[in-house]
Structures are given as structure tokens and as C-alpha cells.
DRENMIVEX-851223 format. One record per atom (N, C-alpha, C, O): x, y, z. Coordinates in steps of 0.1 Angstrom, whole numbers, plus 2048, in hexadecimal, padded with zeros to 3 digits. Layout:
BEGIN
XYZ/...
END
This chain:
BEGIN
4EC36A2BA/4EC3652AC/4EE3562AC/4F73502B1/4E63532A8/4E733F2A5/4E633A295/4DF33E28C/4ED331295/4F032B283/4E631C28A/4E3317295/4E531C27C/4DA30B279/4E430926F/4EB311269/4E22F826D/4DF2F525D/4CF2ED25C/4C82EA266/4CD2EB254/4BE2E9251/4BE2E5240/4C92E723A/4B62E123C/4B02DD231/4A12E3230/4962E1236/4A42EB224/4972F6221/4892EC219/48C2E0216/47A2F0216/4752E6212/4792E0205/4752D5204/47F2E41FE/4862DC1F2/4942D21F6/4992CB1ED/4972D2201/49F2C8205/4AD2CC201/4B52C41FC/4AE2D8205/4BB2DF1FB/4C42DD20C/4BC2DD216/4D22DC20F/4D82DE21E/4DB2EF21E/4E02F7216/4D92EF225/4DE304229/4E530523B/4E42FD244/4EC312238/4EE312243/4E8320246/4EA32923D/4E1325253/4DA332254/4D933B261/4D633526B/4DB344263/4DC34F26E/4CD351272/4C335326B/4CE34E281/4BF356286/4C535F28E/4D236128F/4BA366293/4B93732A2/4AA36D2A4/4A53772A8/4A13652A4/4923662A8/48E3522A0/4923472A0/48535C29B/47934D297/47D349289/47B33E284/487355282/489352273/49934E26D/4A134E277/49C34C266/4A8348261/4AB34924F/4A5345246/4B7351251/4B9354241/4C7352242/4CF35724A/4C9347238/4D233F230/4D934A22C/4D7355228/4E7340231/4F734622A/4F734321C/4F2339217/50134E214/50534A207/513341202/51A34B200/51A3371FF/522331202/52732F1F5/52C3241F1/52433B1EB/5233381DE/53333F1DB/53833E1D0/5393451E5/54434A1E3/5523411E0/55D3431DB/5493351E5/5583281E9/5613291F6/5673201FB/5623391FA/56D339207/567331213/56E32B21B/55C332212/55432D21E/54C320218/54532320F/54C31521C/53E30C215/53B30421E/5372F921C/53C30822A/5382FE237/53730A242/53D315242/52B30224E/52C30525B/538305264/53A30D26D/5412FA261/54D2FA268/557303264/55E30926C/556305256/56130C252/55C31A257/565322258/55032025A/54B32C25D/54E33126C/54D33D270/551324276/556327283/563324282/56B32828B/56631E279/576320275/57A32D274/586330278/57233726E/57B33F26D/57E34C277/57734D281/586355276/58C36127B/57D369285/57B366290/57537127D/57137627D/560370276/55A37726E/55B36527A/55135F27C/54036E27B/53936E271/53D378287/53337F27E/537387274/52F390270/54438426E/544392265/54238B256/54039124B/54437D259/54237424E/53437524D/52F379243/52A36F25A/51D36D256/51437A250/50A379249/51B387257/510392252/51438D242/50D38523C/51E39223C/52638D22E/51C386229/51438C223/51B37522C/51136E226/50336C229/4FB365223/502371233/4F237522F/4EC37522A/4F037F224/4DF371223/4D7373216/4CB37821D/4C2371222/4CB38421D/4BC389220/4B3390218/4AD39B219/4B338820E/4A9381201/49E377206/493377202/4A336D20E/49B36620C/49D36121F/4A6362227/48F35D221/48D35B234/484350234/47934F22E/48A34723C/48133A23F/47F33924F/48733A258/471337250/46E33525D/471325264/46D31B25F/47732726E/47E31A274/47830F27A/47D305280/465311278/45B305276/45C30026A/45C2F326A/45D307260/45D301251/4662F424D/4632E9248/4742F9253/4812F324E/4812E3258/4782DF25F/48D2DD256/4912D4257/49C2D525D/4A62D8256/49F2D426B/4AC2DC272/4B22CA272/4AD2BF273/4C12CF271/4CC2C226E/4D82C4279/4DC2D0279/4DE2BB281/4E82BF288/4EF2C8284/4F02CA278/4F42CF28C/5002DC288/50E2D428B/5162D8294/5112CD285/51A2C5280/51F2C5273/5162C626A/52D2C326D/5352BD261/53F2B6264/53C2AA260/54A2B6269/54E2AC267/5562A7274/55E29E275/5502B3281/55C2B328E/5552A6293/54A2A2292/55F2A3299/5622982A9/55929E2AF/5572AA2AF/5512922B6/5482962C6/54D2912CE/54B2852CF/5562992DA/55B2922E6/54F2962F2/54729F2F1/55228D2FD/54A29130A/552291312/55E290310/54C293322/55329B32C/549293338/53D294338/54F28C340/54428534D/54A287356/557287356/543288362/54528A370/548296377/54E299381/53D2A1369/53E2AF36A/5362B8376/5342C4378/5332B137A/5272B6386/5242A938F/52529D38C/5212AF39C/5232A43AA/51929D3A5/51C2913A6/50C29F3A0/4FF29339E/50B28A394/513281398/50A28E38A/51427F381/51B27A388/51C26F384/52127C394/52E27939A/5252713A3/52B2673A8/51C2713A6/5162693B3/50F25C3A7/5122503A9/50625F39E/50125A399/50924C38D/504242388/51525138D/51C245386/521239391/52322D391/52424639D/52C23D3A4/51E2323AD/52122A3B6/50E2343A8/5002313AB/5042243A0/5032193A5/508223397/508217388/51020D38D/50D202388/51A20C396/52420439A/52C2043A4/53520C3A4/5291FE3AB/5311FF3BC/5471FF3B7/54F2073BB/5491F63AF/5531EE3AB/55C2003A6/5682023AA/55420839E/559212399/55221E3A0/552228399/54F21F3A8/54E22E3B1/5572313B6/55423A3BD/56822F3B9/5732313BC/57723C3AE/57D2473AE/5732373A7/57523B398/570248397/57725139B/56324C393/55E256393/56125F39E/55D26B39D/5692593AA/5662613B4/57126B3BA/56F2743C2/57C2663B2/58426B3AE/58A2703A2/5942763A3/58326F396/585279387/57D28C38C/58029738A/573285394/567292395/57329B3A1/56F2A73A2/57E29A3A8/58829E3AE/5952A03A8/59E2A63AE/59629A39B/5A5299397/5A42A338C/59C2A4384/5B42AC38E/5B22B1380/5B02B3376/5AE2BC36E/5B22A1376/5B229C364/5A3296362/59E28D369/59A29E357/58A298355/58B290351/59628D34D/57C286350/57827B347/57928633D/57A29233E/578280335/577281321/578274317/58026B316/56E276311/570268306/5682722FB/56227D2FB/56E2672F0/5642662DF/5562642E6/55225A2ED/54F26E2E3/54226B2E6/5382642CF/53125B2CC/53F26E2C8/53626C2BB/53F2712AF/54727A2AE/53D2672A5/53F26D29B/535275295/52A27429A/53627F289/52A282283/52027C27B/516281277/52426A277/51A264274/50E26027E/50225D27C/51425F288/50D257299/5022612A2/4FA25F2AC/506273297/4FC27B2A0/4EF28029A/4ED28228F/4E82822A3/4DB28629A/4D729429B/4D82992A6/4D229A292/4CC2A7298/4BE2A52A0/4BA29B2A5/4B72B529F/4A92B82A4/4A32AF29F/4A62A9295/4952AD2A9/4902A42A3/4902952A0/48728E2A3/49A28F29A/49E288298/49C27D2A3/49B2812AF/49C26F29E/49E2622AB/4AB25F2AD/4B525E2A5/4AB25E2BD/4BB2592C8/4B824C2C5/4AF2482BE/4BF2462C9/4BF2382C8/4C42312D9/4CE2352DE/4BC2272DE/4C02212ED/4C42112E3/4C020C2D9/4CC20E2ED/4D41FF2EA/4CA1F62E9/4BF1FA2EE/4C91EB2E3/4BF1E42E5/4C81D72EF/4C41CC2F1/4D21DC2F3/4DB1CE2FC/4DC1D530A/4E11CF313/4D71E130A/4D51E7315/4C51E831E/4BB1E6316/4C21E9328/4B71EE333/4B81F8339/4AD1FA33F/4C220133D/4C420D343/4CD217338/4D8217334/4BE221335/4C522932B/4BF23532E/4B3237330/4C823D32D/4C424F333/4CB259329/4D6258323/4C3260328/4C926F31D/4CF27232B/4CC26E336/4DA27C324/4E328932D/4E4297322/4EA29A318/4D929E32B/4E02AC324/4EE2B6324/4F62B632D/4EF2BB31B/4FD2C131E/5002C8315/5022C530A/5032D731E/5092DF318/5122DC30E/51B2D4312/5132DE302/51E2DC2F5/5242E62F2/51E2F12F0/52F2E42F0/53D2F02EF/5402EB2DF/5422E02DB/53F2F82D7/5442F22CB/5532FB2C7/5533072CA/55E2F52C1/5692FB2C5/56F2F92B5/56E2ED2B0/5743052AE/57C3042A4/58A2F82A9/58D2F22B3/5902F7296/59D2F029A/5A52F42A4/5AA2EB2AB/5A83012A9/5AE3062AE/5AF3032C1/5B83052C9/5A02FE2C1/59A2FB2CC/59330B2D3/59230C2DF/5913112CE/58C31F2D2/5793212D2/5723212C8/5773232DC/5683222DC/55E3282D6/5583312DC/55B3242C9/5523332C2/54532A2C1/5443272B5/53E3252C7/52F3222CC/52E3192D5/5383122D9/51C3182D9/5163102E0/50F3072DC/50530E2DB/50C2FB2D9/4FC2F82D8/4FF2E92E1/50A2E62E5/4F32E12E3/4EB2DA2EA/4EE2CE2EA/4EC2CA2DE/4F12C42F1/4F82B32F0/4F02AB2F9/4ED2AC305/4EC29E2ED/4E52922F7/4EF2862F6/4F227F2EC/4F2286302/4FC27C302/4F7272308/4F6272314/4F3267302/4EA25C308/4F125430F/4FD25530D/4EC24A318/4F824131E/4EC236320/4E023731F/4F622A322/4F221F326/4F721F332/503220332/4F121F33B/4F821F34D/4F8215350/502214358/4EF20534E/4F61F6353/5011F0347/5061E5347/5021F933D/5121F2334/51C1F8342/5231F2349/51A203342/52720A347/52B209355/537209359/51E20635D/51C204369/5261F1368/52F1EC370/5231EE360/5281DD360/5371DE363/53D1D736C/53A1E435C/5481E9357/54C1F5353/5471F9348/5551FF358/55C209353/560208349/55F212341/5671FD346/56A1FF334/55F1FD32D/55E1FF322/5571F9333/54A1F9321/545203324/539202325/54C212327/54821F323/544220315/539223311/54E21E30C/54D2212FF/5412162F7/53D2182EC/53E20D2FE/52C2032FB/51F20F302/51420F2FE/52421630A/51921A312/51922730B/50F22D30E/52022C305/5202392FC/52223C2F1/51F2472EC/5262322EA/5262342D8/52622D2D4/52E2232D5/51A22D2CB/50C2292C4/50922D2BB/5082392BC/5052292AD/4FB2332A4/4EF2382AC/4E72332B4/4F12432A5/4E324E2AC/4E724C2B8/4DD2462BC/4EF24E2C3/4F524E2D3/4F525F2D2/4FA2642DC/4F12662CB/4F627D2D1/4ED27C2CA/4E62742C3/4EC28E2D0/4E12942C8/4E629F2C9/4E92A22D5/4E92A72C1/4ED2B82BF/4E22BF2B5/4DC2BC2AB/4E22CD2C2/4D92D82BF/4D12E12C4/4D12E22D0/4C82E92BD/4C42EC2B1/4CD2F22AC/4CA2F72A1/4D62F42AF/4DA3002A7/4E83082B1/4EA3052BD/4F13122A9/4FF3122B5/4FA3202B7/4F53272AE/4FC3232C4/4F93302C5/50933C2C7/5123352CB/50C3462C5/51A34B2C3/51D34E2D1/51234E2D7/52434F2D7/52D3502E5/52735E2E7/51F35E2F0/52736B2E1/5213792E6/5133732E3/50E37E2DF/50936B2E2/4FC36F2E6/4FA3642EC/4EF35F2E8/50035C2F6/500353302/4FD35E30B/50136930A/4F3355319/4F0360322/50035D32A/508355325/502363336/510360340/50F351346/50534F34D/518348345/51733D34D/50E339357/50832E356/50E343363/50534236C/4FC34236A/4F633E373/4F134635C/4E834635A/4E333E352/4D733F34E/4ED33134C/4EC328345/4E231A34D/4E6311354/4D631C34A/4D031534C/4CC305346/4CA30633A/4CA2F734B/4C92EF343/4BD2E5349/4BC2E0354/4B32E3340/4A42D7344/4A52CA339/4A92CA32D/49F2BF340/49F2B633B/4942B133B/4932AC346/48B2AF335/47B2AC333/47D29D328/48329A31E/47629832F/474286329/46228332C/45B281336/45C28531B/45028431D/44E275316/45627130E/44126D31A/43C262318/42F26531A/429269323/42E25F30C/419261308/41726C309/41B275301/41026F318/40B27D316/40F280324/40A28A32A/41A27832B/41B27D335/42B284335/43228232C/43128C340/43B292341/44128934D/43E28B359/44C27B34A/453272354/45C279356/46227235E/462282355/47128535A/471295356/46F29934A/47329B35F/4782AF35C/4812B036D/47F2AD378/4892B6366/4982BE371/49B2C736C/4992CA360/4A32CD377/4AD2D736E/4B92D9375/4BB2D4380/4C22E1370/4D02E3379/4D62F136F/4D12F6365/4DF2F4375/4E830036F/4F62FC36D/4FC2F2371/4FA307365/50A304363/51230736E/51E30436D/50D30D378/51230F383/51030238E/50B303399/5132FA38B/5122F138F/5202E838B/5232DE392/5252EA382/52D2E537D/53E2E6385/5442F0388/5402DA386/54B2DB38B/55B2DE385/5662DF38A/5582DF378/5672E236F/5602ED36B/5542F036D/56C2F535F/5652FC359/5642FB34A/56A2F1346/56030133F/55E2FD334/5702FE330/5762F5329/57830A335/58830C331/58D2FE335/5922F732C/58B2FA33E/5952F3340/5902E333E/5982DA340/5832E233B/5812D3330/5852D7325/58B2CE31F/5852E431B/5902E730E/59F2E730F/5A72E7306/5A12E831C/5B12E2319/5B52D831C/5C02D6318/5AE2CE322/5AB2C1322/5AD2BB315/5B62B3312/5A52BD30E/5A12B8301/5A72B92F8/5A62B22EE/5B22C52FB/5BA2CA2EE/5CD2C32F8/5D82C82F5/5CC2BB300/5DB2B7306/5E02AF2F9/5D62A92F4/5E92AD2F3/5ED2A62E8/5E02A02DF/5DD2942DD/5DA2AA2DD/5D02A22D3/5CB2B12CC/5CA2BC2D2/5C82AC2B8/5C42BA2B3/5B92B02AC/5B82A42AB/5B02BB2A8/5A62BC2A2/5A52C4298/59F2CF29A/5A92C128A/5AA2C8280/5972CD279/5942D5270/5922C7280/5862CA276/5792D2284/56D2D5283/5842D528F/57A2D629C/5722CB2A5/5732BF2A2/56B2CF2AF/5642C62B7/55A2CD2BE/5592D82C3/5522C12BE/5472C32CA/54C2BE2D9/5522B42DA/54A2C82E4/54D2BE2F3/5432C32FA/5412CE2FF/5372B42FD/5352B7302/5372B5313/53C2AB317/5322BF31B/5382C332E/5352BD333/5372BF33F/52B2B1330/5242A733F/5192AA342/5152B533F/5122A3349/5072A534D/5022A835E/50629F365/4FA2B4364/4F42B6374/4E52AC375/4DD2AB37E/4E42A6369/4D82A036C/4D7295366/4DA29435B/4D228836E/4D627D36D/4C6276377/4C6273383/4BE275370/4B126A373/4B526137E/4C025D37B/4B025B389/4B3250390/4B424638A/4B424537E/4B623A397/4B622938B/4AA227388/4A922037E/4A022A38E/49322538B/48A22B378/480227371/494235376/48E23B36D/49C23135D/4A722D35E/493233352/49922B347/493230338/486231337/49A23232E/49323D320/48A22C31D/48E221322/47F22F316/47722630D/47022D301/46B2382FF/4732222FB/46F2222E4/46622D2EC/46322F2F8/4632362E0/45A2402E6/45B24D2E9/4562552E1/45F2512F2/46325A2FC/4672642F3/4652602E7/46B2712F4/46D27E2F3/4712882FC/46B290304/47F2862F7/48A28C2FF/48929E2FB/48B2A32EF/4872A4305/48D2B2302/4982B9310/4992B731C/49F2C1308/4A92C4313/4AE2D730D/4B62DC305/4A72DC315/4A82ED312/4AF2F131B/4AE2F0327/4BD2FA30F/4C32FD318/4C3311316/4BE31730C/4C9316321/4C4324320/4CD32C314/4D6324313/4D033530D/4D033F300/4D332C2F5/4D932E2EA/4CF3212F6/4CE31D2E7/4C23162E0/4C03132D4/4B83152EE/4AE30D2E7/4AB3012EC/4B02FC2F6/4A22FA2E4/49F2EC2E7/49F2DD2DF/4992DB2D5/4A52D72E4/4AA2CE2D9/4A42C22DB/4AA2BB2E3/4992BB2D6/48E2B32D5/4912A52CC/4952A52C0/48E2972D4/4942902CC/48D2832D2/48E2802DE/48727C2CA/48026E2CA/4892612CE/49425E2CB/48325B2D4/48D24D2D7/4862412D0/47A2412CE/4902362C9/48E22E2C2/4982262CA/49E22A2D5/49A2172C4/4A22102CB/4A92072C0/4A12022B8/4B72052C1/4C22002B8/4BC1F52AC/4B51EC2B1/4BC1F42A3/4B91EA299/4BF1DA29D/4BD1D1296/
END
């Protein structure tokens, strides 16, 4: 089962249940529920959606206008989750490969503010690369969406863009090399924890097309990953709450060489296995 929100053709916001190609909008006319968040807020999450279901009315998911699956949570990230990141940062800067090279061993992870919800974009939608930057790469990544509670009731899809010579320059201008307007991308859509395939079967590709050609396809698995999703959630939750929930996303197994760099243009996709594919244009900072 996977929730969207979307904008129907009258430009109305909904939020809607698939199993396939179609999607039929929740009723929210009750007041107990009037958000996606508040819907994985709650207890008993499918017993609310069968509840509001409207299966009156079915819109096919070409028609609509799909919108991050976002309201109002925190987007945190997670780096140095897999040995390619771990080689590949410590590839940005000689000065800080001691750095990476030791978090990707210690029990304490990287984590930072990766987004607010004004800074992310949905499907479709244009990322944005620095314009004070020359080395800029998407990172796919698994996204963990976690009630207040910090309890994991979905999945969906994270582009965590980076600037690699801000960060490479300097470890502290992490936070220049990662948040930005339009810097994430979440989506299509969250899929519920029982209709994820098993970990090991969590597959992840990264496809970077230009013109008409295909510059960049990899892939990697979640088995690859060196922590696990538990224990970047308790990470995240050490003296720190989240009343409205969060996105985290786990890092990236795939990481383009130096030679490769996003340009105006491009089209980023990154499919990952039970949520889909999450497609998104590159533009560059105003």
C-alpha cells in the first residue's frame, strides 16, 4: 500500500491510496485526520485509510500532479553509510579522509539537517545545483519516514544533492554543500513498511540522462550498507524530539567519480525497489 499527495486536475491538494496504476483520495472531511502526517501519526494507520477511502471517485496517477509526501517534518541525513561514500569523500579531500574514515567505524554516525519542507521538491519537479559550486552529484537514498515517536511507518525515496568541492574544501561547509533551496527531492510516494520487499531485496539505481544520452546508471543494494536503519533511528532520536516527525535519509552506495558533475539539463532518476521512481530535472540556483 502507498499514500501520495497530488493535486487533482482542478488543482484541489488530496491525499490518496494506491495498490497499482490508480489512486483514490482520502476523506479528511471528518476533522480527526486532515493531514498525511497526522495519518502516520496515528495508532493504527491501515485501519484509518480503509476508513477514508473514497471509492467513489479513482484518478489515474498520469493524470495528477504528484507533490512531495511531506507537511511539516524535518529532513535529516545520514553519510558514510556504505564503504563507496566512505572512500569517495575521503576522494574530495586529503586534509579530511582521517574524518570519514573513522565516522564510517565509529559508533556514532554522520547526521545533519539535511531540509526543511520549503527546500524539498517533489516528482518531477527541478533540484537545484549551486551556481558557486563545479562538482555537484545527486545521492540516492533510501528514506525512512518516522512518526513523532520516531517509529518507522514508511518508505519513500531521497535526493540528497551535494556539492563535493564546498565540502571537499572544508568539512564545515557541509551545511553550504547540502542545504539549499530545491537541495532534496522526496518520492513518489511512501510506501507502508508490510508492502516493502525484505531488506536484502532492497534494491537502489541511479540513472543520469543528458539529451538523449544515458551519462551515468549504477546500482547497489541495501545490503551494502554498513549500519542499520535501527540504529541511525536511535541515533537521531539521542536527546533530540521531533514533534511533527522526520524524514532520514541512510546515505548513499553510489557516488559517480570526480570526473563526472550534474549539468542545467540533466534528469535525474533513482528507482528504488517496492517504491518506485522518483524523476527530477536539474536547474541551477538563481
Amino acid at each position: 500500500m502507498q499514500l501520495y499527495k497530488f493535486k487533482d486536475q482542478d488543482g484541489h491538494e488530496k491525499v490518496g491510496v494506491s495498490d497499482g496504476d490508480h489512486l483514490q483520495p482520502l476523506r479528511f472531511e471528518s476533522g480527526d485526520i486532515n493531514s498525511l502526517a497526522e495519518l502516520l501519526e496515528s495508532e493504527e494507520p491501515h485501519s484509518l485509510i480503509d476508513f477514508l477511502r473514497d471509492e467513489s471517485e479513482t484518478f489515474d496517477l498520469q493524470d495528477v500532479t504528484l507533490l512531495p509526501p511531506i507537511d511539516e517534518q524535518e529532513v535529516w541525513a545520514a553519510g558514510v553509510t556504505y564503504k563507496r561514500s566512505k572512500a569517495a569523500r575521503m576522494e574530495e579531500s586529503e586534509a579530511a579522509a582521517s574524518c570519514y574514515d573513522r565516522v564510517y567505524v565509529s559508533d556514532r554516525p554522520e547526521l545533519f539537517m539535511k531540509a526543511t519542507p520549503h527546500r524539498v521538491v517533489g516528482p518531477h519537479e527541478a533540484l537545484r545545483i549551486r551556481k558557486d559550486s563545479a562538482w555537484n552529484v545527486p545521492e540516492p537514498e533510501v528514506t525512512l519516514v518516522l512518526n513523532s515517536r520516531l517509529e518507522l511507518v514508511g518508505y519513500t525515496i531521497g535526493n540528497d544533492m551535494s556539492s563535493r568541492d564546498i565540502e571537499g574544501e572544508n568539512p564545515l561547509y557541509l551545511p553550504q554543500a547540502k542545504v539549499y533551496d530545491h537541495c532534496c527531492s522526496l518520492g513518489p510516494c511512501i510506501t507502508l513498511p508490510d508492502a516493502m520487499p525484505t531488506r536484502a531485496e532492497i534494491g537502489i539505481r541511479l540513472q543520469v540522462h543528458r539529451d538523449t544520452a544515458t551519462v551515468f546508471d549504477s546500482s547497489t543494494t541495501i545490503d551494502e550498507m554498513a549500519r542499520s536503519f535501527e540504529d541511525l533511528i536511535h541515533w537521531l532520536g539521542r536527546d533530540n524530539s521531533f514533534p511533527n516527525g522526520a524524514f532520514l535519509l541512510t546515505g548513499t552506495g553510489i557516488v559517480p567519480d570526480s570526473s563526472f558533475t550534474l549539468q542545467i539539463g540533466d534528469q535525474v532518476e533513482i528507482t528504488v525497489d517496492g517504491i518506485g521512481t522518483l524523476s527530477n530535472s536539474v536547474v541551477q540556483s538563481l
